[in-house]
N, C-alpha and C positions, 0 to 999 in steps of 0.2 A: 616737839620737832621730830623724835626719832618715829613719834606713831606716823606724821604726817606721810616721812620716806617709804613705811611697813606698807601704808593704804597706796598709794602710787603705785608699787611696784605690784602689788594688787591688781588693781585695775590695770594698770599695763596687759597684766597677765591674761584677764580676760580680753582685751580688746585684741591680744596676738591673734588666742582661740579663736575669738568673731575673724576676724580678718583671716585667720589662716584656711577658710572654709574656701578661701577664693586658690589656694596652693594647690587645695584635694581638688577642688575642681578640676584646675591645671592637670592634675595627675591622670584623673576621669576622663578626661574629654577624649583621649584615644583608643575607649572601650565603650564608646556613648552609642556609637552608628551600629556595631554586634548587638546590643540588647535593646531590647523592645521594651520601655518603662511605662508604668500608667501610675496614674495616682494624680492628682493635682499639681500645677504648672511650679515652678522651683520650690515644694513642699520640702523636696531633699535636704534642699540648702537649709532650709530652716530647722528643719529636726536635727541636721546635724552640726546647727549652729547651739541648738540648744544641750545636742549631748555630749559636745567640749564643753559650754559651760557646766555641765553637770558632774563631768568626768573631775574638771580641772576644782571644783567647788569639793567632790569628794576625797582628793586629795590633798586638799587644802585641811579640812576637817578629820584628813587621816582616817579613813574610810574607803581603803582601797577596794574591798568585799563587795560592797555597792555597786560597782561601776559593772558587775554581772548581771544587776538587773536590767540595764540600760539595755544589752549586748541581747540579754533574754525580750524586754518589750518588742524590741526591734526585729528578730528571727519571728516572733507571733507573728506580729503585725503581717511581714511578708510570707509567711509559711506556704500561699501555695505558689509565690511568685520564685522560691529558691528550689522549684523542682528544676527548672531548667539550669543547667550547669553554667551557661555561660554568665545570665543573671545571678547566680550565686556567689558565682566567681567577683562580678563586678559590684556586690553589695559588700563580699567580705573584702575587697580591696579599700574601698570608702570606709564602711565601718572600720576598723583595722588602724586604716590611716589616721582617721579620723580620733580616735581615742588613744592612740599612740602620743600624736600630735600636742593631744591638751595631759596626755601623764608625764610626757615629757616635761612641759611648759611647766606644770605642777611640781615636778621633783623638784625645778631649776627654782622655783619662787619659794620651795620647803626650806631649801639649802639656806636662802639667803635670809629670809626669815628667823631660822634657826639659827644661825651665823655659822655656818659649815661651809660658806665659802668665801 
């Protein structure tokens, strides 16, 4: 019964991550019309649905080291899209937010896990 509570609060955790991509949005949308984005239609939302689950899985695994690679794929990927400042501006606010969001989420499911709180 207690594993049942441990895996709930689990998945909880991720489904906040998933859903929390709709908050950053929220935060985004008043720096959307300044930058000029390319790349594939809500690709965004998905990469950075999958790098809260990855953030929140490496903190989960106690692996907080990792979530540098994440921060690194992502700067490649964009490298010649972060010359312009305002694009850069508005990738490190998403990134940022974004991996904040699920280390947060992370600490708060370590805590309870571990019973620290």
């Amino acid at each position: 019964m207690v594993y049942t509570f441990e895996i709930a609060i689990v998945v909880f955790a991720y489904l906040v991550v998933i859903i929390g991509g709709y908050l950053i949005r929220l935060m985004l949308r008043r720096y959307e019309k300044e930058v000029e984005t390319s790349g594939l239609r809500g690709a965004g939302m998905v990469i950075g649905i999958v790098e809260r689950i990855m953030v929140l899985t490496f903190v989960l695994v106690d692996q907080y080291t990792a979530i540098t690679v994440i921060f690194a794929a992502k700067s490649i990927a964009r490298f010649n899209e972060l010359k312009d400042r305002k694009m850069a501006e508005y990738y490190l606010i998403g990134t940022l937010s974004s991996i904040t969001f699920a280390l947060l989420a992370g600490i708060v499911v370590r805590a309870f896990l571990v019973g620290k709180v």
